[in-house]
Structures are given as C-alpha cells and as structure tokens.
C-alpha positions as CSV (number, residue, x, y, z in Angstrom):
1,X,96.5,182.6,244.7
2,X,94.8,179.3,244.8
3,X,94.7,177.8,248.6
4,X,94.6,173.9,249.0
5,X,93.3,172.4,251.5
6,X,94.2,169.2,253.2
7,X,92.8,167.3,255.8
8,X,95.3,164.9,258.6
9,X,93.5,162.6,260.7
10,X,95.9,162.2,264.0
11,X,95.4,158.9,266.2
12,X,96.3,159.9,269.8
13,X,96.0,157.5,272.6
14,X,92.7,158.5,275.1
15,X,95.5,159.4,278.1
16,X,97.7,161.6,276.4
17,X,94.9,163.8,274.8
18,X,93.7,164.2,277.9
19,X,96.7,165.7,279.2
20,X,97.4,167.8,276.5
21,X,93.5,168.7,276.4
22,X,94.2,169.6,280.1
23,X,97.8,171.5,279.2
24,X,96.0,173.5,276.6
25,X,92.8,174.5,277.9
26,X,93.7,177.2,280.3
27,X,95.6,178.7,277.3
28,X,92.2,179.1,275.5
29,X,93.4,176.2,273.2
30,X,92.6,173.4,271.5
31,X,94.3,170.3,270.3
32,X,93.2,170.7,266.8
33,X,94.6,174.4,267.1
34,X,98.1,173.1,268.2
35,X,98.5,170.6,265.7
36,X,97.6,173.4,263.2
37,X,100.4,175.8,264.3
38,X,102.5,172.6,264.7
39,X,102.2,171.8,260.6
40,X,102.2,175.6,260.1
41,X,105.5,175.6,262.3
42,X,107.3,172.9,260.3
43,X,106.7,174.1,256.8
44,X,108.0,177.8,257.6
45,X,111.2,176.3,259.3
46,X,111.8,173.1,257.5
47,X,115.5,172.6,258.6
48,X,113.9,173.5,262.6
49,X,111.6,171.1,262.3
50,X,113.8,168.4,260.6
51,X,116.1,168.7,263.5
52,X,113.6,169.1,266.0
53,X,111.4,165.8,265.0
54,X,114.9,163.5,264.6
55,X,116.1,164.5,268.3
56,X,112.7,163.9,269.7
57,X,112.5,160.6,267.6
58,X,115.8,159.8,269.5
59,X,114.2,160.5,273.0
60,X,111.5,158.8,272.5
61,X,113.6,155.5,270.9
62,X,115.6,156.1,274.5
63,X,112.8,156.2,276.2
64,X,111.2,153.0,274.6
65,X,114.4,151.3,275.2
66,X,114.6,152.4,278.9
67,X,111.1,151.1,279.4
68,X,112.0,147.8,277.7
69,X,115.0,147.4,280.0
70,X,113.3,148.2,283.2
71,X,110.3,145.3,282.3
72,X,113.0,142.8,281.4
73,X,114.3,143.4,284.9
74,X,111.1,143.2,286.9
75,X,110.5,140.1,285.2
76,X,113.9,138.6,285.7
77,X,113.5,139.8,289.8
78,X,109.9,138.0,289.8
79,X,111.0,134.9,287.8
C-alpha cells in the first residue's frame, strides 16, 4: 500500500497558540501533534466531523456577532 503524504501549513494567531501551546504541554503534547490527530479524527468519522465543524462554525459566527454588537454599543455610549 502506497502512503501519500501531504503537508498543511496552519496560520494561528500568536495569542491563541500560546494558549493551546500552554493547554497541551502538560499533556506531553504538541500543537502539530493535535492538529495531526485532529485531520486523522475527521477522515475516520467524516459525518462526526461534518457535524462537529458546522456547529462550531455556528458558535463562532455567534460569537463574532456578539462581539460586533457589544462594540457598536460602546461606541454608541461614548458617542
């Protein structure tokens, strides 16, 4: 069986790999490592991970817009 090998370059801003450097340290792992069983994770369940990625692309849109909200009304309070 042939292997193919890819490789993914993953932009991450400076904060939050810091915090996850810090999460997964004291687990004796690294980000790169993660990220591996992340992509390993989501090819073995694909329906999981389909699921998964569109709920969390929700909360994170619902975040964004909660964040957007909140600025528009700190500047409307200091206009």
């Amino acid at each position: 069986m042939e292997i193919h090998v890819n490789e993914v370059t993953v932009e991450i801003e400076d904060k939050l790999l810091e915090q996850a450097k810090a999460l997964l340290e004291p687990e004796g792992m690294t980000v790169e490592e993660l990220l591996r069983q992340f992509i390993r994770w989501c090819a073995e369940n694909p329906d999981l991970a389909e699921e998964t990625l569109r709920r969390w692309q929700k909360e994170e849109q619902k975040a964004e817009k909660t964040k957007t909200n909140n600025m528009d009304k700190e500047d409307i309070s200091h206009g």
